[in-house]
C-alpha positions as CSV (number, residue, x, y, z in Angstrom):
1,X,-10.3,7.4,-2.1
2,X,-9.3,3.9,-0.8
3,X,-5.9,2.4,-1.6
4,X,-4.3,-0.8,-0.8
5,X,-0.6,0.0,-0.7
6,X,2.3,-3.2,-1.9
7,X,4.8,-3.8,1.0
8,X,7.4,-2.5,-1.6
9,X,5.8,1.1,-1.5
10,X,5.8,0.8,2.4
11,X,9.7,0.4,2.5
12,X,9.9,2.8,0.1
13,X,8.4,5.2,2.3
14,X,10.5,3.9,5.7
15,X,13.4,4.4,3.4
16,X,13.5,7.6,1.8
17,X,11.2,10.6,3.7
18,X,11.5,12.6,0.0
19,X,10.0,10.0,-2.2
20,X,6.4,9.6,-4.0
21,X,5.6,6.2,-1.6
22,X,6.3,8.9,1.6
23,X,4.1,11.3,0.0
24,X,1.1,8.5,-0.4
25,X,1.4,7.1,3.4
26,X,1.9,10.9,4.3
27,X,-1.7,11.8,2.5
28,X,-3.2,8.2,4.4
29,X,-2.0,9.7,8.0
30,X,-3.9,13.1,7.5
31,X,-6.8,10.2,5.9
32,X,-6.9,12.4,2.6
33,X,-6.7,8.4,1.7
34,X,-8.4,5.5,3.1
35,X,-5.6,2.3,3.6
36,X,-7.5,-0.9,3.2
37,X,-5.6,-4.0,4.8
38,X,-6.3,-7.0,7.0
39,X,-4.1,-8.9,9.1
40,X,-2.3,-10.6,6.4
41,X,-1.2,-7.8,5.0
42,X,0.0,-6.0,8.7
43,X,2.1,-9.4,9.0
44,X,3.5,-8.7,5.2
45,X,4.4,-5.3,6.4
46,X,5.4,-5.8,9.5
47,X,7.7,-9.1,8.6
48,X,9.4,-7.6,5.5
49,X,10.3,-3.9,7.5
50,X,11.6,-6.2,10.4
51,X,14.2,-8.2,8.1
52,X,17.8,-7.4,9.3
53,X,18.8,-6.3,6.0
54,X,16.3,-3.5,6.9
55,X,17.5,-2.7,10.3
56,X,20.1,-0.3,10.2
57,X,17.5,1.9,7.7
58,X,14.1,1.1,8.8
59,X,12.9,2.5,12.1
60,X,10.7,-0.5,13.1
61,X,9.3,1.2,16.3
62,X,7.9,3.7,13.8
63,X,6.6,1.1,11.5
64,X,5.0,-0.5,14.7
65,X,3.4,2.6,15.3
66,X,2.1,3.0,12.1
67,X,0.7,-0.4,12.2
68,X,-1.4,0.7,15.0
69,X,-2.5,3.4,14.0
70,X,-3.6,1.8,10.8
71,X,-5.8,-0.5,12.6
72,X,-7.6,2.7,13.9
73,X,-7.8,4.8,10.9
74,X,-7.5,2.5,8.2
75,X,-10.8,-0.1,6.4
76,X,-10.3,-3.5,7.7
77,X,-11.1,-6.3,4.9
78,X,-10.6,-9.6,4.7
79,X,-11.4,-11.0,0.6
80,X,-12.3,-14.1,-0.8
81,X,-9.1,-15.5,-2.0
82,X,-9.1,-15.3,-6.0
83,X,-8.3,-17.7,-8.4
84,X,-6.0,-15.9,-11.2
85,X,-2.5,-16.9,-11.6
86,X,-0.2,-14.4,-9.5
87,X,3.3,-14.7,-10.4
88,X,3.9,-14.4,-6.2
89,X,1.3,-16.1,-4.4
90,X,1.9,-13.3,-1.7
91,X,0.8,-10.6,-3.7
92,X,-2.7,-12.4,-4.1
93,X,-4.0,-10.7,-0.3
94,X,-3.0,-7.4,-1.8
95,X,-4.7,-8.0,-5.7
96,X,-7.9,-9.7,-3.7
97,X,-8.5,-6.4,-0.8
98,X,-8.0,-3.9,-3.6
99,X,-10.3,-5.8,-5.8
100,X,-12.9,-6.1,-3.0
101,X,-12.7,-2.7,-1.6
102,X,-12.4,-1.0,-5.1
103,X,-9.4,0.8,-3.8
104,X,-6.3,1.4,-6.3
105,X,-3.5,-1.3,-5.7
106,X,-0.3,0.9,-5.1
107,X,2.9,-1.1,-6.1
108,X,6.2,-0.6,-7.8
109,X,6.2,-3.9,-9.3
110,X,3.2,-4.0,-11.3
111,X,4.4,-6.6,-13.3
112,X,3.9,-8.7,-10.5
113,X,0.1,-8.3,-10.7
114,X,-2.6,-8.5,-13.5
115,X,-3.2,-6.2,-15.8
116,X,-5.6,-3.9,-14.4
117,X,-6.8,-0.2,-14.0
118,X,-6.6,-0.3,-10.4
119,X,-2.8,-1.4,-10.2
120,X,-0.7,1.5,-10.9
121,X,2.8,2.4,-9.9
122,X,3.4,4.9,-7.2
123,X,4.2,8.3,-9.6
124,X,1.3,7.5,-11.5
125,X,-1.0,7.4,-8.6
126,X,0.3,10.9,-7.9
127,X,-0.1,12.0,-11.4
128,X,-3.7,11.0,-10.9
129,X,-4.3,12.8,-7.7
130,X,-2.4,16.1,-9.1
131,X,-5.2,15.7,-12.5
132,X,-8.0,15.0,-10.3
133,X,-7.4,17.9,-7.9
134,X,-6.8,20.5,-10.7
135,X,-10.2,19.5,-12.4
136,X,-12.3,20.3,-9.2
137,X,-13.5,23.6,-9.2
């Protein structure tokens, strides 16, 4: 399953080991998921981790490493931009690869996006998971 995850999960999951956003990276480095991105987006994540208010929490030589590794594992996509209004114009790269790549869009501020079946909230996503994994035999 491919996912596209918001910058705000990604902190999440820097931040707090025990915490649904830490179990979704967790489940992209053993690739049970597939973590679209493009460069745009490793800038977005790498910028916002880097922020000093961050640096006493964040780990950024971890973050770097995850970076890198993402650009082994991960699907590499770079959309057409879109032309919908986007409350943050920096959430459009995230809307457009999810879009493109049919992965789920992974935020915890879906209010910043459209509303749309593939942008759901971090506990939902594993609520989905957990129903779709019980139903296989």
């Amino acid at each position: 399953m491919r996912v596209v995850l918001d910058t705000n999960v990604i902190i999440s999951a820097f931040i707090k080991s025990r915490s649904n956003p830490a179990d979704i990276l967790q489940m992209v480095l053993e690739r049970k998921l597939s973590l679209c991105f493009n460069p745009a987006i490793l800038s977005e994540y790498e910028g916002v981790t880097g922020r000093p208010k961050f640096a006493s929490i964040i780990d950024h030589d971890k973050v770097r490493r995850f970076i890198d590794l993402l650009q082994k594992i991960g699907i590499s996509h770079t959309p057409s931009p879109s032309t919908g209004i986007m409350p943050d114009k920096d959430d459009r790269i995230f809307y457009d690869t999810a879009k493109e790549t049919g992965a789920y869009l992974i935020t915890g501020n879906t209010k910043h996006y459209p509303s749309e079946f593939f942008i759901i909230n971090p506990a939902d996503f594993l609520a989905l998971i957990n129903k779709r994994q019980a139903a296989s035999p």
